[in-house]
DSSP file (Angstrom, degrees, kcal/mol; ACC not computed):
  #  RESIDUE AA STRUCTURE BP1 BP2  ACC     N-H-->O    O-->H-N    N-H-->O    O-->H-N    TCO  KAPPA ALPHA  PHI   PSI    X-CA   Y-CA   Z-CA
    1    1 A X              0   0    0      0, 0.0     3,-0.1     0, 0.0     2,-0.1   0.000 360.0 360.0 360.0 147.8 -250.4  -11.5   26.3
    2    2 A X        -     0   0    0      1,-0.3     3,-0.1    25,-0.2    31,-0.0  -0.274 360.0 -84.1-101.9-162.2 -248.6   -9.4   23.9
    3    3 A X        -     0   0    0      1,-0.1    -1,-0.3    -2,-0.1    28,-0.2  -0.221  68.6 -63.5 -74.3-163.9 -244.0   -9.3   24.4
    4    4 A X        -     0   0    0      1,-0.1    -1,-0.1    26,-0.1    24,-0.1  -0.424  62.4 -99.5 -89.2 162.8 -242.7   -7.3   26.4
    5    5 A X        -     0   0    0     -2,-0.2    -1,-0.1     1,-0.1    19,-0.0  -0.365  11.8-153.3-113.3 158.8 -243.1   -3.5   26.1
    6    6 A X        +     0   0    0     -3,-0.1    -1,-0.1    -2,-0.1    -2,-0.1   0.528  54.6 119.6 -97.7 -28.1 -240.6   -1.0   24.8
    7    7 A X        -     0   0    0     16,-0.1     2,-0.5    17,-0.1     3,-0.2   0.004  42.8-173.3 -55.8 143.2 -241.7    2.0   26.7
    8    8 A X        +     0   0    0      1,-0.2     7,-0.1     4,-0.1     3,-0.1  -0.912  27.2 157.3-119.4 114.3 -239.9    4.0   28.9
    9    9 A X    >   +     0   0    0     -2,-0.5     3,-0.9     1,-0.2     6,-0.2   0.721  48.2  70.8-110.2 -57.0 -242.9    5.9   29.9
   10   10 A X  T 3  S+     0   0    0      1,-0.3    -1,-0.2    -3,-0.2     0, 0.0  -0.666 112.6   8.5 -97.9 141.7 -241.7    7.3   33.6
   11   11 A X  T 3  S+     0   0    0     -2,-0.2     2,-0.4    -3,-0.1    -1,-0.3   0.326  99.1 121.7  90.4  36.7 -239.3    9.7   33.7
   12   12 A X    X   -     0   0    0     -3,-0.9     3,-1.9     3,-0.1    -4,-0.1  -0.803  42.9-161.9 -87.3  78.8 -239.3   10.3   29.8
   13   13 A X  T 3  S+     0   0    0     -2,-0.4    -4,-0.0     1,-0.3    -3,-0.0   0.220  83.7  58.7 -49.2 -17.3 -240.0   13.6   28.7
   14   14 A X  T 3  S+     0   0    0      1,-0.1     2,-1.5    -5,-0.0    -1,-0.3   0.742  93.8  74.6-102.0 -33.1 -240.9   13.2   25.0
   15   15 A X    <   +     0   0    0     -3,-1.9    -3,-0.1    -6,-0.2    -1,-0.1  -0.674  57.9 122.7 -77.5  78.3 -244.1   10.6   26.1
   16   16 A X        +     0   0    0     -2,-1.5    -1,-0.2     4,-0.0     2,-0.1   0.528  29.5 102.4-131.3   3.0 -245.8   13.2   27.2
   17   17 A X  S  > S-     0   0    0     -3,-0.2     4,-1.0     1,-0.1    -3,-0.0  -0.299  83.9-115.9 -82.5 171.6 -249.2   12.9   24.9
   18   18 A X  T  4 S+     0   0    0      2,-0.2     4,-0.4     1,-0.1    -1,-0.1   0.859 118.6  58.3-114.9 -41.9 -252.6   11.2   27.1
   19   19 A X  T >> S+     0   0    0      2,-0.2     3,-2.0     1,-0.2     4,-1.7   0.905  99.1  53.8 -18.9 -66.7 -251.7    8.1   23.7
   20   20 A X  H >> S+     0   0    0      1,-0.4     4,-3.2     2,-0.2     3,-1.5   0.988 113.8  41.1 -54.8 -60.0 -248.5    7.5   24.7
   21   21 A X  H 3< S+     0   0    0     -4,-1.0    -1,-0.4     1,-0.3     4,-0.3   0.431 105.1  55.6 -80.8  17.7 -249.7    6.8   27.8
   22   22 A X  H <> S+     0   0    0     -3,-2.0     4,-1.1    -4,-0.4    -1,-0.3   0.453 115.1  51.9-104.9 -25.5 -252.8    4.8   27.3
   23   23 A X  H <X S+     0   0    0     -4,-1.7     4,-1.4    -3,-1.5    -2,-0.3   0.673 108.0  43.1 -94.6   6.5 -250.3    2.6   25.2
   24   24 A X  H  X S+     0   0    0     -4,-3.2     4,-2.2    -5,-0.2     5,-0.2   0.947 113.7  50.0 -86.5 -42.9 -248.1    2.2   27.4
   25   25 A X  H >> S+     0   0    0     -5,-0.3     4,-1.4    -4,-0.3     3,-0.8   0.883 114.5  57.7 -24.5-105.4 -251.1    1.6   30.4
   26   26 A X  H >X S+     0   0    0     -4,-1.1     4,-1.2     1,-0.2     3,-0.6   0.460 113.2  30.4  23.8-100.2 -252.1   -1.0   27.4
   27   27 A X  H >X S+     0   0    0     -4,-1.4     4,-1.9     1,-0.3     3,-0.6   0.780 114.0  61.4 -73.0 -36.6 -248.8   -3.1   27.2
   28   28 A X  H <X S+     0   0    0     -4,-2.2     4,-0.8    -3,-0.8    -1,-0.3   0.870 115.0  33.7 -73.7 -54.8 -247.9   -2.8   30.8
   29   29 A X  H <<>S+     0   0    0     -4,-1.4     5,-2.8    -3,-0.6     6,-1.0   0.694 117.5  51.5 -84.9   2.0 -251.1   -4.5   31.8
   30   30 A X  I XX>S+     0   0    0     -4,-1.2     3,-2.3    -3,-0.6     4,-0.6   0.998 112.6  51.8 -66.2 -76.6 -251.2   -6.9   28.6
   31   31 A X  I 3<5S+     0   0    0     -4,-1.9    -2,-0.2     1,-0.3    -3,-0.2   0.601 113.3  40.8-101.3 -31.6 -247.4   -7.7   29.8
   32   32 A X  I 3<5S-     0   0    0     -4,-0.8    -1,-0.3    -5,-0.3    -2,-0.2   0.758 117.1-117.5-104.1  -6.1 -248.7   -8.5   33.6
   33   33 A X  I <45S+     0   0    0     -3,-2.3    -3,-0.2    -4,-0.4    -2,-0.2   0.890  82.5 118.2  82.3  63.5 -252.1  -10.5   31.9
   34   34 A X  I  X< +     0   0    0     -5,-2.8     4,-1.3    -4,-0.6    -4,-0.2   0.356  40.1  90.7-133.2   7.9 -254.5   -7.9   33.6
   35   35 A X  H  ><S+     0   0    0     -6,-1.0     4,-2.6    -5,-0.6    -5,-0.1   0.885  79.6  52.4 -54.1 -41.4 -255.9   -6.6   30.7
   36   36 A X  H  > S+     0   0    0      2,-0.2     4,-1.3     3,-0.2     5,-0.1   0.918 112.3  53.7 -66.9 -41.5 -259.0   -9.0   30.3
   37   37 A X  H >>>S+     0   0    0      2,-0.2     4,-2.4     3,-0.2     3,-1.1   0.988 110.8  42.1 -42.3 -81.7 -259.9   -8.0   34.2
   38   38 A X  H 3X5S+     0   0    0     -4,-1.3     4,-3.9     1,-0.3    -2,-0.2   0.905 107.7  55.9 -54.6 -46.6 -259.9   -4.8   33.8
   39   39 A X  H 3X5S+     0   0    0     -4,-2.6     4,-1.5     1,-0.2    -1,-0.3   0.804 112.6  48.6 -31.7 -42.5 -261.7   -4.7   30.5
   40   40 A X  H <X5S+     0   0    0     -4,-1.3     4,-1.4    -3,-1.1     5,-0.4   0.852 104.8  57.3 -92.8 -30.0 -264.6   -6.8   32.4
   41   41 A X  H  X5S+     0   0    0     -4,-2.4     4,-2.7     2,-0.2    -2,-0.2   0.910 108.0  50.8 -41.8 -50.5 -264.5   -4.4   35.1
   42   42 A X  H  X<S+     0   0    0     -4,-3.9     4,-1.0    -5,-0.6    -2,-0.2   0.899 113.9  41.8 -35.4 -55.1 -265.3   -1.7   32.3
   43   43 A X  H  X S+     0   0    0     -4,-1.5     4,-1.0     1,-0.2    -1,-0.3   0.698 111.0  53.3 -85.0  -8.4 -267.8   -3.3   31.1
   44   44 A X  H >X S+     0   0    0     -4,-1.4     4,-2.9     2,-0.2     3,-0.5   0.915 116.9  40.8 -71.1 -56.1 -269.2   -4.2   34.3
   45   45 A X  H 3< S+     0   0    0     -4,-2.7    -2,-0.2    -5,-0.4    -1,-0.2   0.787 110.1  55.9 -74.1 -20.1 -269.0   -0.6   35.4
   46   46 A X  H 3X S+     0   0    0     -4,-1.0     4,-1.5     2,-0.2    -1,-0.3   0.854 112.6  48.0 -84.9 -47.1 -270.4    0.7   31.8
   47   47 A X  H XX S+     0   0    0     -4,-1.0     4,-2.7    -3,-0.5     3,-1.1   0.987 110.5  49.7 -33.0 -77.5 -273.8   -1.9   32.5
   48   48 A X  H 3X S+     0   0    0     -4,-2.9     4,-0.9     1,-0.3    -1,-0.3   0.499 110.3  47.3 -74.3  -1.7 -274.3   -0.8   35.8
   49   49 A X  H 3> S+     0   0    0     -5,-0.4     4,-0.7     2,-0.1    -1,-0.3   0.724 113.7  49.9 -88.0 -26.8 -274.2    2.9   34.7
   50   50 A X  H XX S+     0   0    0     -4,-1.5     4,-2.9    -3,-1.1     3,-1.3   0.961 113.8  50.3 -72.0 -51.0 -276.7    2.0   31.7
   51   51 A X  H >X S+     0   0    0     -4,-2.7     4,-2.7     1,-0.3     3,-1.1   0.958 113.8  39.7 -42.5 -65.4 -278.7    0.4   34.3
   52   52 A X  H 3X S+     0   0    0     -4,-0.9     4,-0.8     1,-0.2    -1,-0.3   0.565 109.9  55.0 -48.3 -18.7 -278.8    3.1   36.6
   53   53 A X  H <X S+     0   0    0     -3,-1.3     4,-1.2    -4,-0.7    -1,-0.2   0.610 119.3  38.6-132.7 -37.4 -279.2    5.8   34.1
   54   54 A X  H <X S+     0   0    0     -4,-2.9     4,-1.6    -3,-1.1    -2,-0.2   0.934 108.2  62.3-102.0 -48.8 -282.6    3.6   32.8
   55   55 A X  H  < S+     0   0    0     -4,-2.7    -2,-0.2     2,-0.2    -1,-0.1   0.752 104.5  43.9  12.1 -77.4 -283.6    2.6   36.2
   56   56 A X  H  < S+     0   0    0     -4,-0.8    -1,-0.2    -5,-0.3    -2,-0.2   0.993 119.1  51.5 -59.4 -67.4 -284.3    6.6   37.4
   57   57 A X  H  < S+     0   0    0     -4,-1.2     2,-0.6    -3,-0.2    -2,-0.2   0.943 127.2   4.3 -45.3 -73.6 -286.0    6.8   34.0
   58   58 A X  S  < S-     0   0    0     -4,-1.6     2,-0.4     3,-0.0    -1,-0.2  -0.928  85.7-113.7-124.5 117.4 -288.6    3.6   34.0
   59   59 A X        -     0   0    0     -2,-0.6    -3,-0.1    -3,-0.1    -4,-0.1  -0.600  30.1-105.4 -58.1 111.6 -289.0    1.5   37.1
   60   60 A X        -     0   0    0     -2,-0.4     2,-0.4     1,-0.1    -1,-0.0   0.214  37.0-121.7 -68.3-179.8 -287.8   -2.2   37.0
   61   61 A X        -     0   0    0      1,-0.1    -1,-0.1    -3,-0.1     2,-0.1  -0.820  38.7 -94.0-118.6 138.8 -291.0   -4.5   36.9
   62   62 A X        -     0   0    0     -2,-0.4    -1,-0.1     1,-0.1    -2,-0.0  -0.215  39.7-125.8 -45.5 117.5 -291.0   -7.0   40.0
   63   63 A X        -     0   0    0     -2,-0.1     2,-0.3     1,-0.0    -1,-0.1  -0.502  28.1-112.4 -71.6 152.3 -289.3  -10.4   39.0
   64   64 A X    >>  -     0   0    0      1,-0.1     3,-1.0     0, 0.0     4,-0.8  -0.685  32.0-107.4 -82.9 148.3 -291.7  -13.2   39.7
   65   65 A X  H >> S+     0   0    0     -2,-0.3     3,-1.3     1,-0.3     4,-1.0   0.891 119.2  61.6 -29.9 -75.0 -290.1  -15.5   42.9
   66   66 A X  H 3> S+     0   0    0      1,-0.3     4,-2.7     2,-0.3    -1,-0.3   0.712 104.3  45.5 -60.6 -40.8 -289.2  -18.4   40.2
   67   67 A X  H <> S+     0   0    0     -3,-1.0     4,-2.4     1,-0.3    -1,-0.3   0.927 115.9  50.6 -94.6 -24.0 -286.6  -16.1   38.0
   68   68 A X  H <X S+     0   0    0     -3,-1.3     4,-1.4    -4,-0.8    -1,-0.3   0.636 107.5  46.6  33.4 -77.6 -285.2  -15.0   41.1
   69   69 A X  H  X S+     0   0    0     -4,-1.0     4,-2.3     2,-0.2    -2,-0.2   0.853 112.0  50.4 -77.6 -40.3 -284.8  -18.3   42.3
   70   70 A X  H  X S+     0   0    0     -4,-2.7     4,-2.1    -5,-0.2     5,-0.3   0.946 111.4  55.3 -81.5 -32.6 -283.1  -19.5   38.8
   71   71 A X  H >X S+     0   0    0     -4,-2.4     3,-2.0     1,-0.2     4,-0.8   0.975 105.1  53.2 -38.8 -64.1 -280.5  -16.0   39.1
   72   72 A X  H 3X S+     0   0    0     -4,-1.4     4,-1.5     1,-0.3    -1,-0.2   0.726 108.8  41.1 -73.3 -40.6 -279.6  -17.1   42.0
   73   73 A X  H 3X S+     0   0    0     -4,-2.3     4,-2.1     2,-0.2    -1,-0.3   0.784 117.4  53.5 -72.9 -19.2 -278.4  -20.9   41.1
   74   74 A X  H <X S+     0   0    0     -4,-2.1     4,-1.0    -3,-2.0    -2,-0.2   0.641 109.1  48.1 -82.4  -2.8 -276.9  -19.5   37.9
   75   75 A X  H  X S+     0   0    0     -4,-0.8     4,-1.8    -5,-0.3    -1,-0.2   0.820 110.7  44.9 -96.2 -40.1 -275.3  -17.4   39.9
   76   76 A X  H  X S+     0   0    0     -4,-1.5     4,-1.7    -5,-0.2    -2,-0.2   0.869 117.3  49.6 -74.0 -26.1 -274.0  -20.0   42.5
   77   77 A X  H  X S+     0   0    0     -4,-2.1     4,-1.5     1,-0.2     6,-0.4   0.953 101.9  63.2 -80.7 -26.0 -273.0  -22.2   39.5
   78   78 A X  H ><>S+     0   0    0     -4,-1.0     5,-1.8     1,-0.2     3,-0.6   0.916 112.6  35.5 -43.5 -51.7 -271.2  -19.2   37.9
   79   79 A X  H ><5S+     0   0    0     -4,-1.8     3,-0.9     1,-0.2    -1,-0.2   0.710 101.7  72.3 -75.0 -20.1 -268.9  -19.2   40.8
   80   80 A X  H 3<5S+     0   0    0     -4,-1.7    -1,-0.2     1,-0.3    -2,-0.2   0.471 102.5  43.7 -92.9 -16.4 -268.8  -22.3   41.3
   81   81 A X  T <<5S-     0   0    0     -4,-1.5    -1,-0.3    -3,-0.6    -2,-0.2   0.456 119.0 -94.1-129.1  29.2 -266.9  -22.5   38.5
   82   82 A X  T < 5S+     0   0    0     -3,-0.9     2,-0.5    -4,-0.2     3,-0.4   0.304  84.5 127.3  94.2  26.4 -264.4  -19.6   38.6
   83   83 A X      < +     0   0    0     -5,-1.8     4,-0.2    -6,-0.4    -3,-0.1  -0.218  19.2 138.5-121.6  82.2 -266.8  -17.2   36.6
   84   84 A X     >  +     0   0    0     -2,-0.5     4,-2.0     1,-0.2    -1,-0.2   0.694  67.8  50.8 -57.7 -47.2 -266.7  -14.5   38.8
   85   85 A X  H  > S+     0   0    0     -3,-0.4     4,-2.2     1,-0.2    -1,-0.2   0.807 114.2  54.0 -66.5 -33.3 -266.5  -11.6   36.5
   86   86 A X  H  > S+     0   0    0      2,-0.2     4,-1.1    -4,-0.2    -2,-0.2   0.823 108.9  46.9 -68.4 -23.3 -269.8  -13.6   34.7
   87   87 A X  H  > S+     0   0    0      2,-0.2     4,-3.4    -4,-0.2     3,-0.3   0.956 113.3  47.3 -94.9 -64.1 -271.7  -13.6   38.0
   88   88 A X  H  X S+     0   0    0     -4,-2.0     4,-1.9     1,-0.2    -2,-0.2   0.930 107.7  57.7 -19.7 -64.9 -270.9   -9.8   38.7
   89   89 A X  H >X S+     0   0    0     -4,-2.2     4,-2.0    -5,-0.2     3,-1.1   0.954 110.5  41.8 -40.0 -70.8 -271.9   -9.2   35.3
   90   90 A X  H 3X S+     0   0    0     -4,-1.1     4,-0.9    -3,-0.3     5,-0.3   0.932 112.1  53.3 -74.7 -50.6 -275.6  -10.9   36.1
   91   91 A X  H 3<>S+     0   0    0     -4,-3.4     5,-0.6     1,-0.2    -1,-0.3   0.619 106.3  51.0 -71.4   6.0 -276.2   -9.4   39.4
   92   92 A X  H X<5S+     0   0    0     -4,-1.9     3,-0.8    -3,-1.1    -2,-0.3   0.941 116.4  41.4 -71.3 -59.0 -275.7   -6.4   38.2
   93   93 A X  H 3<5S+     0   0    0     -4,-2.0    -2,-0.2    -3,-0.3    -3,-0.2   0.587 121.3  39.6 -10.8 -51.5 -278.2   -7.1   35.4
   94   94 A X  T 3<5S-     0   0    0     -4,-0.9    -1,-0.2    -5,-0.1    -3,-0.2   0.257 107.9-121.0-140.4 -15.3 -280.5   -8.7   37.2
   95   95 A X  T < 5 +     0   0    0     -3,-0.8    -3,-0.2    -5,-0.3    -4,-0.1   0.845  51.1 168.4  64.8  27.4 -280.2   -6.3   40.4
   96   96 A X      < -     0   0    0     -5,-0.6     2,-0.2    -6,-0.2    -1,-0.1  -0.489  43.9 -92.0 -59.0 153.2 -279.3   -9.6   42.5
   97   97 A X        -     0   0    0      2,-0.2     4,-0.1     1,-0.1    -1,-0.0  -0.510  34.3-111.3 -74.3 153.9 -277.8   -8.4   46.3
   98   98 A X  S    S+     0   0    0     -2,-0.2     2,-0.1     2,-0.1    -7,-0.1   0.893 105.4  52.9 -50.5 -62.3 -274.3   -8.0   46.5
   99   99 A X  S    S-     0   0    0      1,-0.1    -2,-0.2    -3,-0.0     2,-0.2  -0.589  92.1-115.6-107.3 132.6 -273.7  -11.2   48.8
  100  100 A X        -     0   0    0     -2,-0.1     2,-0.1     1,-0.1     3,-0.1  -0.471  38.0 -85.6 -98.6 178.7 -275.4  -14.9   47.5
  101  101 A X        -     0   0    0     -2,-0.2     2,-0.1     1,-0.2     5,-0.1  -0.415  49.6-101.2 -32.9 110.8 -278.1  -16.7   49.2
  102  102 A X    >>  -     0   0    0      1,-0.1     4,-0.8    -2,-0.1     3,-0.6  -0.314  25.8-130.8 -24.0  89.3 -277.0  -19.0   52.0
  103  103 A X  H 3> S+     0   0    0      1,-0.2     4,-1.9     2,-0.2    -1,-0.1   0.795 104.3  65.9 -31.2 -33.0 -277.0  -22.8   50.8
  104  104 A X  H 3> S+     0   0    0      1,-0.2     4,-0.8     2,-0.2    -1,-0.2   0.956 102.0  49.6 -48.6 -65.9 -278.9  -23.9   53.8
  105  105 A X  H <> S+     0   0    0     -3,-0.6     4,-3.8     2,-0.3    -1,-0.2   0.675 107.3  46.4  -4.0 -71.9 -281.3  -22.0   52.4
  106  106 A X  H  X S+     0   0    0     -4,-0.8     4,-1.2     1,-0.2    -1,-0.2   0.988 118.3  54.7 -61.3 -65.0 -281.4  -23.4   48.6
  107  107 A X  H >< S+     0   0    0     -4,-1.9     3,-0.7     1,-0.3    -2,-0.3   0.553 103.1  44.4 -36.9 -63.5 -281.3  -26.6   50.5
  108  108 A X  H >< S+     0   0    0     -4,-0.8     3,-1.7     1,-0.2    -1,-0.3   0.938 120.9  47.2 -48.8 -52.9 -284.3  -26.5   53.0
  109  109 A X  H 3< S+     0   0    0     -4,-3.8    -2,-0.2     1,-0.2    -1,-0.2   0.627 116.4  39.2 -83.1  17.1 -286.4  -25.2   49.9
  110  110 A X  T X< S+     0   0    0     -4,-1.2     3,-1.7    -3,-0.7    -1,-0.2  -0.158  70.7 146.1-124.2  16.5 -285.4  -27.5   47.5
  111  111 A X  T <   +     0   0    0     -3,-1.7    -2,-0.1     1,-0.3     4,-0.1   0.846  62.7  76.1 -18.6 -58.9 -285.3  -30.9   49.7
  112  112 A X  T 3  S+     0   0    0     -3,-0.1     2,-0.6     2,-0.1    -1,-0.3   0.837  84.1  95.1 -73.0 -20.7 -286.4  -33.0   46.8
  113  113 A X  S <  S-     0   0    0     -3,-1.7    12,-0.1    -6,-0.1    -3,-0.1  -0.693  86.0-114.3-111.9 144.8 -282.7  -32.8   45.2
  114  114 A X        -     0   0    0     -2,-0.6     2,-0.3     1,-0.1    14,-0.1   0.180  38.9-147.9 -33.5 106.3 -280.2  -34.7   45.3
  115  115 A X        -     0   0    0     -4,-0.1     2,-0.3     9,-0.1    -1,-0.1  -0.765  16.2-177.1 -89.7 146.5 -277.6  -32.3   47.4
  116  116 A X    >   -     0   0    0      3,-0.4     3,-2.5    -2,-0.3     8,-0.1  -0.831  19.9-150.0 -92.5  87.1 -273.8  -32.8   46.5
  117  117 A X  T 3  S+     0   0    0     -2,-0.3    -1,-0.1     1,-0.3     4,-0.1   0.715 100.5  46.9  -4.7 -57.1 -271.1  -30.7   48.5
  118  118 A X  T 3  S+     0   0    0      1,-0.1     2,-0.6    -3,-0.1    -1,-0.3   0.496 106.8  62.3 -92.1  -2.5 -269.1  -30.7   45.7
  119  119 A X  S <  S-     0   0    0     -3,-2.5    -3,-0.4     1,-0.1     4,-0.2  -0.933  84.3 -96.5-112.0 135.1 -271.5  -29.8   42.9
  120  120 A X    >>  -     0   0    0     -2,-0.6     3,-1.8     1,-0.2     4,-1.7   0.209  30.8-130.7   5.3 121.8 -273.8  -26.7   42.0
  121  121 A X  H 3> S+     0   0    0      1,-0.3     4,-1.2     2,-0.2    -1,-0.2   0.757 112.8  52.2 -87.0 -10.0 -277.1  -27.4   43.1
  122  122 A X  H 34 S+     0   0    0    -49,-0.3    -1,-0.3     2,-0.2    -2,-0.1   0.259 109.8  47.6 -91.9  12.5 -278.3  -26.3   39.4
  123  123 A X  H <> S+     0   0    0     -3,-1.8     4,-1.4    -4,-0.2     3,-0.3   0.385 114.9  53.0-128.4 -41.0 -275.6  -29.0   38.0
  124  124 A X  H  X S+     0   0    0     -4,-1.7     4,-2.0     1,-0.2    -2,-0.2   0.944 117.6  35.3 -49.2 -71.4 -277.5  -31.5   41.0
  125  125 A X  H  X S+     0   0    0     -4,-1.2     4,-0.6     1,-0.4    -1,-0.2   0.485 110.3  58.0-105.3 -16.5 -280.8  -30.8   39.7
  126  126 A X  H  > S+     0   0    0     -3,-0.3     4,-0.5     2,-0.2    -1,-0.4   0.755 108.6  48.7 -86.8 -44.2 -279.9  -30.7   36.3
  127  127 A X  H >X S+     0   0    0     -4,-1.4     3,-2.0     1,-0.3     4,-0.9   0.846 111.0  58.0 -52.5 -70.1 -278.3  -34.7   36.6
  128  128 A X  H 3< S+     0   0    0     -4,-2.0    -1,-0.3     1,-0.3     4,-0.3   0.589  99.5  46.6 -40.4 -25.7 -281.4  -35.4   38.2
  129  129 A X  H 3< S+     0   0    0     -4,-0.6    -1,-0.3    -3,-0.3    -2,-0.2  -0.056 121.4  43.2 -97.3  33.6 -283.9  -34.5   35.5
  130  130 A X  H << S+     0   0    0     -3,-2.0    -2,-0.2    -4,-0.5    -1,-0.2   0.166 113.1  49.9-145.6  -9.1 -281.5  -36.5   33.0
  131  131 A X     <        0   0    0     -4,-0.9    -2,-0.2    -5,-0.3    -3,-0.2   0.482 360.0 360.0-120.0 -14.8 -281.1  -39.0   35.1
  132  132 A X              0   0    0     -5,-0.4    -1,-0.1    -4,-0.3    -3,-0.1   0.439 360.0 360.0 -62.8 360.0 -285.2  -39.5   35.9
């Protein structure tokens, strides 16, 4: 975060250029530490427009089941470990549904590993093959 900003932006007649007032927008959310959020919101939003824009153009090719299935646990470990903006990022990518996959779910089709509560079921599966 950068100090604290020097602008008087509102109600200051002389700041009247679309600069001034992208730096003060700038330090005002550096100053409140919601710049890096909003920057991944950008790019989030800048992705999904690229997407869209080649989408309409060339139609995506059908994911096989198996990459699918491995989105979807990177996706659960992604959250799982506060990287929300990361996870966003991929289902956007990756044209994952908004909302993720139910654990019961991973669970009934994945009996043969080891479930934790408290861990990832890709961080489960990954201890297991290291631990085989």
């Amino acid at each position: 975060m950068s100090t604290t900003c020097h602008f008087s932006f509102f109600g200051n007649p002389a700041m009247t250029s679309s600069n001034d007032l992208a730096k003060a927008m700038k330090c005002v959310l550096d100053d409140k530490g919601d710049l890096s959020e909003v920057r991944a919101q950008l790019e989030e939003q800048m992705v999904s427009g690229q997407n869209n824009a080649i989408t309409t153009r060339f139609s995506k090719p059908t994911m096989p089941p198996e990459i699918i299935l491995a989105n979807h646990l990177i996706r659960q470990y992604l959250e799982s470990v506060g990287l929300h903006k990361t996870a966003s990022v991929l289902c956007t990518e990756s044209g994952l549904p908004g909302s993720p996959v139910p654990e019961e779910v991973f669970k009934s089709t994945m009996s043969s590993v080891p479930q934790s509560g408290e861990k990832p079921l890709l961080q489960n599966m990954i201890d297991k093959i290291l631990n085989s």
